[in-house]
N, C-alpha and C positions, 0 to 999 in steps of 0.2 A: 691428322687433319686432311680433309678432301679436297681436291681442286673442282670447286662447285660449278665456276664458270672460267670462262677464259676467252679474251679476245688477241688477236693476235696483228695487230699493222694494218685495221682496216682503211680502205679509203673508200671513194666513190668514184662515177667517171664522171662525175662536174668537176669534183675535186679530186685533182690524182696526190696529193700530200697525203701523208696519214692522220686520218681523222681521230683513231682511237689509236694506241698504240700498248702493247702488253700489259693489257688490264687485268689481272689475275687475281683469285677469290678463291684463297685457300680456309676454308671454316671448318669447323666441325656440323655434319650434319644434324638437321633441325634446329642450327642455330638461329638468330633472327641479326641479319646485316643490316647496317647504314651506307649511303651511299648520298655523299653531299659535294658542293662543289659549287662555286660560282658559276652566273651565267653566262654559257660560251664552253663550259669546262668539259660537257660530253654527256650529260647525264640524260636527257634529253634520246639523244643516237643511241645511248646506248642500252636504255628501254626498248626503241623503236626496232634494234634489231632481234633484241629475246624474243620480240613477240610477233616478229616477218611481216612489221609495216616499212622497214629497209632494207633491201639488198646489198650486200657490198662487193663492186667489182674486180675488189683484191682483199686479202687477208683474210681469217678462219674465226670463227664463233664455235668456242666447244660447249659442251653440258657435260659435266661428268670424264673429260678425256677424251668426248665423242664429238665431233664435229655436226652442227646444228645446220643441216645442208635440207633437210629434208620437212616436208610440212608435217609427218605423222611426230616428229621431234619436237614440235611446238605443242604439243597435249603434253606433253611434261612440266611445262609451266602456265600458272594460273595468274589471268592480271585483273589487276582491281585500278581501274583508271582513279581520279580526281572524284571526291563527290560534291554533287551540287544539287541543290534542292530544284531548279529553275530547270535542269539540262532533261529530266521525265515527265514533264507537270502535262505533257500532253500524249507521249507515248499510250497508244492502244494497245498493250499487252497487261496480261496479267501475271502476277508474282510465278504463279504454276509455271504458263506459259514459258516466260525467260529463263528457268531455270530447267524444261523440260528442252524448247531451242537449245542451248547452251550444250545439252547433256548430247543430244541428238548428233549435233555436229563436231561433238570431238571424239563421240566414242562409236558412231552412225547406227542406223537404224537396224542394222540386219547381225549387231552382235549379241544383244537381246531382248528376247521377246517386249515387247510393251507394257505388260503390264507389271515387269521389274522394271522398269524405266520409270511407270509412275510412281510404284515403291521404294526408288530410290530417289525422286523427287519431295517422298512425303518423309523419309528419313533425312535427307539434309534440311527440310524446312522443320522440322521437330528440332534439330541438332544447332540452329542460330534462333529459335525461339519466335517461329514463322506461320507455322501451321494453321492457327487458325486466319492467314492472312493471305490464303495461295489462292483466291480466288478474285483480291484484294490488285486493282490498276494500279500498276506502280506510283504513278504522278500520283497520286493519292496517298502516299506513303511518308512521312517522315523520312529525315534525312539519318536518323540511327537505322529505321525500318527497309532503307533504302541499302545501308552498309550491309548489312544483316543479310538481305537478297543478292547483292556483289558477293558477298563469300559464298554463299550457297551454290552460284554458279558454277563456280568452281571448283569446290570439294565435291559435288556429286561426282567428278570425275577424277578425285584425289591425284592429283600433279603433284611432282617431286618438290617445286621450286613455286612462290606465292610471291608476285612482284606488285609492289604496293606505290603506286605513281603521285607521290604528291597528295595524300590521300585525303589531307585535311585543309588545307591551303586555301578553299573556297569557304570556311565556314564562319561563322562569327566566334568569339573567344569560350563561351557559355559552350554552345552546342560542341566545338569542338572537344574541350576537356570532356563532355558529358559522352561523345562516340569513341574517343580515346578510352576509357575505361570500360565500354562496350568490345571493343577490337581487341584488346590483352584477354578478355573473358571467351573471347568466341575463338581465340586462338591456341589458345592453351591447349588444349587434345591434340594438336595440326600436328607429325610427325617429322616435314618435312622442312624444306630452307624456304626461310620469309627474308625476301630482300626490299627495304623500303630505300626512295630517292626522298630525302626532305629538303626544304632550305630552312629549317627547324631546328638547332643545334636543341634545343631543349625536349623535341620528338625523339630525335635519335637517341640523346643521354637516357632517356625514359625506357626506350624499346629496346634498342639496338645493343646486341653483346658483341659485337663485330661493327668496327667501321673502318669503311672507306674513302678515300679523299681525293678527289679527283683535281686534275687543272691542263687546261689548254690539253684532253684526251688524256692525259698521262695520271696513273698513280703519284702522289705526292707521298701518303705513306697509307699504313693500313695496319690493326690489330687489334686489341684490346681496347674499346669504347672509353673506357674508364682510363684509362694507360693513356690513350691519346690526347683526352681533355687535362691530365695531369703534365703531359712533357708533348707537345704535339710537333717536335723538332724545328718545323720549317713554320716561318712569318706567314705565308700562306694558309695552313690548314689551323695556324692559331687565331687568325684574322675568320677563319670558317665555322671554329668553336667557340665566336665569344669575345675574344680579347680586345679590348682596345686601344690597347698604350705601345705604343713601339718606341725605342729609340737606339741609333745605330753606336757601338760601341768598337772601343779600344784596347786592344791588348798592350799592356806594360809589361817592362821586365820583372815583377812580378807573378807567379801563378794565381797569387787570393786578389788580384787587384785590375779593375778594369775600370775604362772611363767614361761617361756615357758625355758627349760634347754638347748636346741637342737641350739635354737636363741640367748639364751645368753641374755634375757630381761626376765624385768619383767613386765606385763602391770598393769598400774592405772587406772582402767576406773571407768563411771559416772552409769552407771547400776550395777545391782547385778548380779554375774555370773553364768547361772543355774547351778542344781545339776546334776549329774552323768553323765559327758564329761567325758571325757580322750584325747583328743584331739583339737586340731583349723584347720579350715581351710581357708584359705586366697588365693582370686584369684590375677593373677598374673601381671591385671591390674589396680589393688586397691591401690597400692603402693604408698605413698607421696615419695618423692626423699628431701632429706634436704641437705643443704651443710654447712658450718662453723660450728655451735657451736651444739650440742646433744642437740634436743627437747626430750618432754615427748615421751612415747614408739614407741622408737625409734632403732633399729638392725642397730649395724654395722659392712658392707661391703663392702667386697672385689671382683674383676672381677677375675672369672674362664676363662670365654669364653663368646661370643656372636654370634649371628647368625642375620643377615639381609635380610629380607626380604622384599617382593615386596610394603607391606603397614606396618609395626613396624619394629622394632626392639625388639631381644629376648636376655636379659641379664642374664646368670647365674654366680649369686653372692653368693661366701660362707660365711656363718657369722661367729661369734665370735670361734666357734668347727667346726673345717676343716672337720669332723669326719660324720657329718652327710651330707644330702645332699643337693645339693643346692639350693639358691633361685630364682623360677622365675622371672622377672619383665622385664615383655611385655610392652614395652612403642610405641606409635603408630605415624607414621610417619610426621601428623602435630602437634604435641608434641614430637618430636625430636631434634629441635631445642634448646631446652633450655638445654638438655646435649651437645649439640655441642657446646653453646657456655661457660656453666660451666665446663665441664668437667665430669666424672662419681661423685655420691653421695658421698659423706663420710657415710651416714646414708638413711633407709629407714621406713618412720616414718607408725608406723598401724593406720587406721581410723578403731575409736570402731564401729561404725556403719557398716563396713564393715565386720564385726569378726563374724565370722560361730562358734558355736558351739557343737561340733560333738558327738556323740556314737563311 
């Protein structure tokens, strides 16, 4: 594996603390990374300085093991900002245009002649499905039409690294799944590292074979995309992927047996339960539903409230201590039925196998 990027104790001079602090992205090249994080967490800074809209007045930004000091070091990476159908609707350029700009000023005028320049303009607009549209105003464009033009920008000058900022975030739910399956298609040939930022746990699970997790500047953990939504160690990055049930637990002089105070259970399970948790975390569609008699670790509850939606149902049920708070349990539309026709749970039983155990 490559160390693709690497930050090293950045700060600022407004701020002399470390804003970022040994952020490191070790992938395999042409992988495609995640990088998610709450707001506040870095994610933000730390776009801003791959792409030299930040300086930092201490600490190192490498690419590759090579320190990113210099502006010709910035044509190594290609960024594709947020799309939004409203932010072109009046830009005077045309598709040609931006993507001929684009090429102009990363690779300049006097490396070659011009009329490869336009050749390699009419090559990456044939290679996103453009072509007949290079004479075509942007603001005039759809918002796929638009993504489409965003990568072409950039691949005419193939950069090692494809940094994808929040790319869908502005869009309605429709159009987004519909550019989401445009972008896996137009990236597929790419050779090189795709790093997207999402607040998207379901963007990233889709794209990303590598993720990252940020908090307060800091890596919290990083690896396997799939590895991490399975065991994400720490309450933080599970709280990032999804989860929403915490409750702080107990170790007994027992190894199989712990106790959760907050649920009002104790669990028996069949493994031993590692060392140095302070907490569990349980997602909110892992839930067994029991009715008549109290199985093995087993919470029981009561209905606060619920909410209906267009594919589950979202129940929140307080357990044994009204005092803390309560529990999810997202049950999904064609498994509805069987609370319609029992009624709500008296109990909701935990699967060990489903049991996160957290930092």
């Amino acid at each position: 594996m490559k160390n693709i990027i690497s930050v090293e104790n950045v700060s600022f001079a407004y701020n002399k603390e470390n804003v970022l602090q040994d952020i490191i992205m070790y992938v395999d090249e042409g992988d495609f990374v995640g990088i998610v994080g709450c707001n506040g967490s870095g994610k933000s800074t730390l776009m801003k300085l791959l792409i030299g809209q930040l300086t930092p007045s201490k600490g190192k930004i490498k690419l590759f093991n090579e320190e990113l000091s210099k502006s010709k070091d910035l044509n190594k990476i290609g960024y594709v900002p947020q799309i939004s159908l409203s932010s072109n609707a009046t830009f005077p350029a045309t598709v040609e245009e931006i993507v001929m700009t684009n090429l102009y000023s990363k690779i300049g005028f006097m490396k070659f002649p011009k009329k490869e320049h336009k050749e390699k303009v009419k090559e990456v607009l044939k290679k996103v499905n453009m072509q007949d549209y290079s004479k075509r105003l942007i603001g005039n464009l759809s918002g796929g039409q638009q993504q489409r033009v965003a990568l072409a920008r950039i691949m005419a000058y193939s950069p090692d690294v494809i940094l994808l900022d929040e790319p869908f975030s502005a869009l309605d739910v429709f159009l987004k799944d519909h550019l989401q399956q445009e972008l896996e298609e137009l990236l597929k040939d790419y050779e090189g590292t795709v790093i997207m930022v999402s607040h998207s746990r379901d963007e990233v699970y889709r794209f990303c074979e590598e993720l990252l997790i940020l908090d307060q500047g800091s890596v919290i953990t990083a690896g396997k995309t799939k590895e991490i939504f399975s065991n994400p160690q720490y309450r933080a990055a599970a709280k990032l992927t999804g989860c929403k049930n915490f409750a702080e637990m107990q170790y007994t002089e027992s190894p199989n047996k712990i106790i959760l105070p907050d649920w009002g259970v104790t669990l028996q399970l069949k493994e031993e339960v590692p060392k140095g948790c302070t907490c569990i975390g349980y997602r909110a569609h892992d839930f067994v539903p029991v009715w008549g008699e109290k199985k093995e670790n087993c919470i029981e509850v009561r209905l606060k409230s619920m909410s209906e939606l267009p594919f589950e149902n979202q129940y929140y049920l307080n357990p044994e201590n009204p005092k803390t708070p309560s529990i999810c349990w997202f049950v999904q539309r064609e498994k509805e039925n069987v609370v319609e026709t029992n009624g709500l749970p008296e109990y909701l039983q935990i699967a060990e196998e489903r049991l996160m155990f957290l930092k």
